[in-house]
C-alpha positions as CSV (number, residue, x, y, z in Angstrom):
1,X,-8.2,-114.7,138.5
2,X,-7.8,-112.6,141.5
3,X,-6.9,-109.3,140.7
4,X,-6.2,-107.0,143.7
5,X,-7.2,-103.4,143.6
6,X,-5.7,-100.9,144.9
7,X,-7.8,-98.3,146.8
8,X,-8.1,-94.6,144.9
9,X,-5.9,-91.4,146.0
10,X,-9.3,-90.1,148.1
11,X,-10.1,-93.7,150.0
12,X,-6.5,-93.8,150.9
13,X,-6.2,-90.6,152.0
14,X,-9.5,-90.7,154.1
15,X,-7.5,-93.8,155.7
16,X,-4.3,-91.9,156.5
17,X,-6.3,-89.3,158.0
18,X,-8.2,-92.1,160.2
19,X,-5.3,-94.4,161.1
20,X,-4.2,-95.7,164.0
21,X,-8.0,-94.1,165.2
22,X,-10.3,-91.6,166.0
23,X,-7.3,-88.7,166.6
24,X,-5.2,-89.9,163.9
25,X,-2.1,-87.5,163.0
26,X,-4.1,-85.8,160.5
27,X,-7.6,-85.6,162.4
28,X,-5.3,-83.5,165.2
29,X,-3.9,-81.4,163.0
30,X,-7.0,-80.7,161.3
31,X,-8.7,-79.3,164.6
32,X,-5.9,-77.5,165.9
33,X,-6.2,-76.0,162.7
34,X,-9.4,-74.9,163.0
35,X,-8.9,-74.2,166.9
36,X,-6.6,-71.8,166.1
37,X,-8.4,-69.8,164.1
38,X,-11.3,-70.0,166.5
39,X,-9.0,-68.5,168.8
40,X,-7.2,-66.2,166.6
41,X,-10.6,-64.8,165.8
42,X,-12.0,-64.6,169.3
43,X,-9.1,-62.9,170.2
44,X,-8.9,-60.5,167.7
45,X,-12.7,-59.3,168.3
46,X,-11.9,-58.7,172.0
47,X,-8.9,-57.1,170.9
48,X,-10.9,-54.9,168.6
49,X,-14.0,-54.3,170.8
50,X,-11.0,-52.6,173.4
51,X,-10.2,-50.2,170.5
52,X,-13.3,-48.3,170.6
53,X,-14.1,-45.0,172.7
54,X,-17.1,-46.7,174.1
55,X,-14.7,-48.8,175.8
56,X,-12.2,-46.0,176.7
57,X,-15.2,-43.9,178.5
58,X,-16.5,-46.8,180.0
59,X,-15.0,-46.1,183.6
60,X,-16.6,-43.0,185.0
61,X,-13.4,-41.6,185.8
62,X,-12.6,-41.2,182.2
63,X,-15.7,-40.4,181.5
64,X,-16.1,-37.6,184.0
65,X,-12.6,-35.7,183.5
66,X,-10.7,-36.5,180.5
67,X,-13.6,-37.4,178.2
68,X,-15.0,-33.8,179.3
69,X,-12.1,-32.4,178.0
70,X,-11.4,-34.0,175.2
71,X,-14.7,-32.7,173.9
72,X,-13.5,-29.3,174.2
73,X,-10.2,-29.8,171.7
74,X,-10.2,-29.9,168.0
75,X,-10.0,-33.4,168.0
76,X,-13.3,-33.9,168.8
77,X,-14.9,-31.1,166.9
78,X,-13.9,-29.1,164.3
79,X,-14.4,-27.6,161.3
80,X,-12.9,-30.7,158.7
81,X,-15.3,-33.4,160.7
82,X,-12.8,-35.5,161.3
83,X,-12.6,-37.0,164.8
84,X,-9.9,-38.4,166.6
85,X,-11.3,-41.0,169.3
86,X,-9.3,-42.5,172.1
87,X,-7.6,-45.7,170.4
88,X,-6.5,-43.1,167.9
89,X,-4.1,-41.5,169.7
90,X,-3.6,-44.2,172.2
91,X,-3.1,-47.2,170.5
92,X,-0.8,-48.2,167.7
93,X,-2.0,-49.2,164.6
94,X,1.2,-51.9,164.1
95,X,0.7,-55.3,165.6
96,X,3.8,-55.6,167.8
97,X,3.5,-52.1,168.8
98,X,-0.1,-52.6,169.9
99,X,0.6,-55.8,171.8
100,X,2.9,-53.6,174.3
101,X,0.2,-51.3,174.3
102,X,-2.1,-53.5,175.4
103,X,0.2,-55.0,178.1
104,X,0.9,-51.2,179.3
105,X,-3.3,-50.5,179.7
106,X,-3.6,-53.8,181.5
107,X,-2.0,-52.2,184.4
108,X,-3.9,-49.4,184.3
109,X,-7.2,-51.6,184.3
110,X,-5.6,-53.6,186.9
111,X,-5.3,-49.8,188.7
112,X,-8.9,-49.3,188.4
113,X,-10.0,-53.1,189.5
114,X,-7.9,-53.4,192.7
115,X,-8.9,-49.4,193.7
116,X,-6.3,-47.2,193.2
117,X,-7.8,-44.9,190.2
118,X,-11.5,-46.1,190.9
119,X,-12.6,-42.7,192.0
120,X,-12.4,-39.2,190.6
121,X,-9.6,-38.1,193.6
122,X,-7.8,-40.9,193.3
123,X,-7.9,-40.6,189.6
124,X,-6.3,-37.0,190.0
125,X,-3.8,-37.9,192.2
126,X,-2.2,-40.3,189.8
127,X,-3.6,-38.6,186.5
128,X,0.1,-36.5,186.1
129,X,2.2,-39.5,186.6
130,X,-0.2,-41.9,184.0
131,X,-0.1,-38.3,181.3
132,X,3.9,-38.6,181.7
133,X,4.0,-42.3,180.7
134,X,1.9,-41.7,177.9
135,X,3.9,-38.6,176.9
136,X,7.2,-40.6,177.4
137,X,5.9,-43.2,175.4
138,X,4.5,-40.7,172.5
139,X,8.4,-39.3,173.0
140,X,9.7,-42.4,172.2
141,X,7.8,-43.4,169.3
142,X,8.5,-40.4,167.3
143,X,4.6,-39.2,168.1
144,X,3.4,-42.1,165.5
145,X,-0.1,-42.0,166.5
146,X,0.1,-38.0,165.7
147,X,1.9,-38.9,162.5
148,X,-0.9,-41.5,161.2
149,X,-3.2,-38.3,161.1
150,X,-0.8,-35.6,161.0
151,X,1.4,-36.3,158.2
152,X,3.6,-33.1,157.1
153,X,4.4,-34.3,153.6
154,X,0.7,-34.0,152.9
155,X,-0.2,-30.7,154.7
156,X,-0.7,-27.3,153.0
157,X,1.3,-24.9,155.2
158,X,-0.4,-22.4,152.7
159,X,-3.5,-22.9,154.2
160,X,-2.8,-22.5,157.9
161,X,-2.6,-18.6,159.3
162,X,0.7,-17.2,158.5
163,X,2.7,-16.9,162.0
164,X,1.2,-20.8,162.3
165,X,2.8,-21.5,159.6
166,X,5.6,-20.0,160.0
167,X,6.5,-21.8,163.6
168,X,5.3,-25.4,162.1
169,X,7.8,-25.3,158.8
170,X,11.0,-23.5,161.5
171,X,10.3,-26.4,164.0
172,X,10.2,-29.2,161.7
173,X,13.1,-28.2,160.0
174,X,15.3,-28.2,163.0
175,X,13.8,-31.9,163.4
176,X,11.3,-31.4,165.9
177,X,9.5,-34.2,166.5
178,X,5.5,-34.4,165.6
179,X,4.8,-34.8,169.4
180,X,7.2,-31.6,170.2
181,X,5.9,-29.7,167.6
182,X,2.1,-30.1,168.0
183,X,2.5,-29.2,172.1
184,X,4.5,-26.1,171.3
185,X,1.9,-25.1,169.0
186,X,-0.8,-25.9,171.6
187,X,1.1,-23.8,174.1
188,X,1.8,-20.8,172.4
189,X,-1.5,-20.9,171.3
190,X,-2.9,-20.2,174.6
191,X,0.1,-17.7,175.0
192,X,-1.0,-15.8,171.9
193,X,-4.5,-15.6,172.6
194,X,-4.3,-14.0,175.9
């Protein structure tokens, strides 16, 4: 009696994966599979390892002039601890948002690569128009980067000096946004202290 056997659910799936040969249907999708997360995962590192200051400062033009000054500002020291680095305020925290950004700072990398910020003059001459884009694009965004650290609905107005106060709740009722409201602070806080 010849009794044919049918091969189990693993041997015949081992088969479909194998057939018609070596890249079979499933053997391709199989390493794209695992190509793309490869690649996902390279990319994201390098993505990542452009979100740190270390990176930011890494041209001596930043590193000489705006660095310099950012060390001066509250966001680098002050009383709480807390420090605001470059990718903070620069770059988005949302995906798509951060993609653009990315795409924007290529340009200004490409600037520095091809010699037209890659020294300290140069970087001057062109540092008001690259502080307007940035501006214009804080402007647009509703100052979101401010807003991941600066949230209103959390801060104690109470705890700030009372004419501080005072501005910060009469601008944000009339709607002011974050960005508007933080540089009108920071100006007549140079104003006041004179």
């Amino acid at each position: 009696m010849n009794v044919s056997h049918k091969p189990g659910v693993l041997k015949r799936l081992w088969l479909w994966w194998r057939r018609p040969g070596r890249l079979a249907l499933g053997t391709l999708l199989l390493a794209g599979f695992a190509a793309g997360i490869i690649f996902w995962g390279g990319f994201n590192t390098g993505l990542e390892m452009t979100n740190r200051e270390t990176f930011c400062i890494s041209c001596h033009e930043m590193r000489n002039t705006v660095y310099q000054e950012y060390m001066q500002t509250a966001h680098y020291s002050n009383r709480s601890g807390v420090r605001a680095t470059c990718p903070d305020c620069h770059v988005p925290h949302e995906w798509a948002p951060k993609m653009v950004r990315k795409i924007q700072a290529s340009k200004e990398l490409y600037a520095k690569a091809f010699g037209l910020i890659d020294t300290p003059k140069k970087f001057e001459e062109h540092r008001l128009a690259m502080a307007q884009n940035e501006w214009r694009r804080m402007k647009n965004n509703n100052s979101q980067e401010c807003r991941n650290c600066h949230n209103f609905d959390f801060m104690d107005l109470t705890a700030q000096k009372t004419w501080r106060r005072s501005f910060m709740t009469r601008r944000l009722k009339q709607g002011k946004p974050v960005l508007t409201v933080i540089k009108a602070l920071r100006i007549n806080c140079r104003i006041w202290r004179k």
